[in-house]
C-alpha positions in Angstrom: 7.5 2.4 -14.5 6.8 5.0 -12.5 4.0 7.9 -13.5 3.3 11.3 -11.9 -0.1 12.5 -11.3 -1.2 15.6 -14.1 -3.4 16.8 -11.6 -1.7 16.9 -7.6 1.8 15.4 -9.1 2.2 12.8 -6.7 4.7 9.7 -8.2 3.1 6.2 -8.3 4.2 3.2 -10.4 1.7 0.3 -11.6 -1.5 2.4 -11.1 -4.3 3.4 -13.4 -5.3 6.1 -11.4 -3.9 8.2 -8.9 -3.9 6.6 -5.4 -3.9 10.4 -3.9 -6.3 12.1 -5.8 -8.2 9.0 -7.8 -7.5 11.5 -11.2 -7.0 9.1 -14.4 -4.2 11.7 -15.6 -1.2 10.5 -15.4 2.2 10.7 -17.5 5.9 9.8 -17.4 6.9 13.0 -18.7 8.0 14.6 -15.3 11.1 15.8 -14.2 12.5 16.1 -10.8 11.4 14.2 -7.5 10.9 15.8 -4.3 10.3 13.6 -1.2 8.2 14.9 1.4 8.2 13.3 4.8 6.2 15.8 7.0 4.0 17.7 4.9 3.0 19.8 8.1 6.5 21.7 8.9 8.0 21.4 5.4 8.4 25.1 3.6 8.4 23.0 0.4 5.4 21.0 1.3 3.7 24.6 1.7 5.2 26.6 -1.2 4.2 23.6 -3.2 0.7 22.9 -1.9 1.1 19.3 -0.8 -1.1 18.2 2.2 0.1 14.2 2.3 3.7 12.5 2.4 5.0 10.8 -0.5 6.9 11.3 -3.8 6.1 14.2 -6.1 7.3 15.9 -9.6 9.0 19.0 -9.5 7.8 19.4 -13.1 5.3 17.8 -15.0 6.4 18.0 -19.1 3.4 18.3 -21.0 
């Protein structure tokens, strides 16, 4: 099952803690997925303050 990160809301599945950010927070309460491939040219990446590719909650529901 896959868990988002409370802290930097990157999407892992199987971890204890977050392989990004090593925070112990994480929930499957999330909603929405954004994929970012090149966090260097990506307005989203930017707006959204994500420095590393990967998967990431829009939304985290707690």
């Amino acid at each position: 099952m896959e868990k988002a990160c409370k802290v930097c809301k990157y999407i892992s599945s199987g971890e204890v803690k977050c392989p990004l950010c090593g925070s112990d927070k994480l929930t499957d309460k999330f909603s929405g997925l954004v994929i970012i491939v090149n966090p260097e040219i990506s307005d989203i990446a930017k707006k959204l303050n994500i420095k590393a590719p990967g998967k990431y909650a829009a939304k985290i529901n707690e």
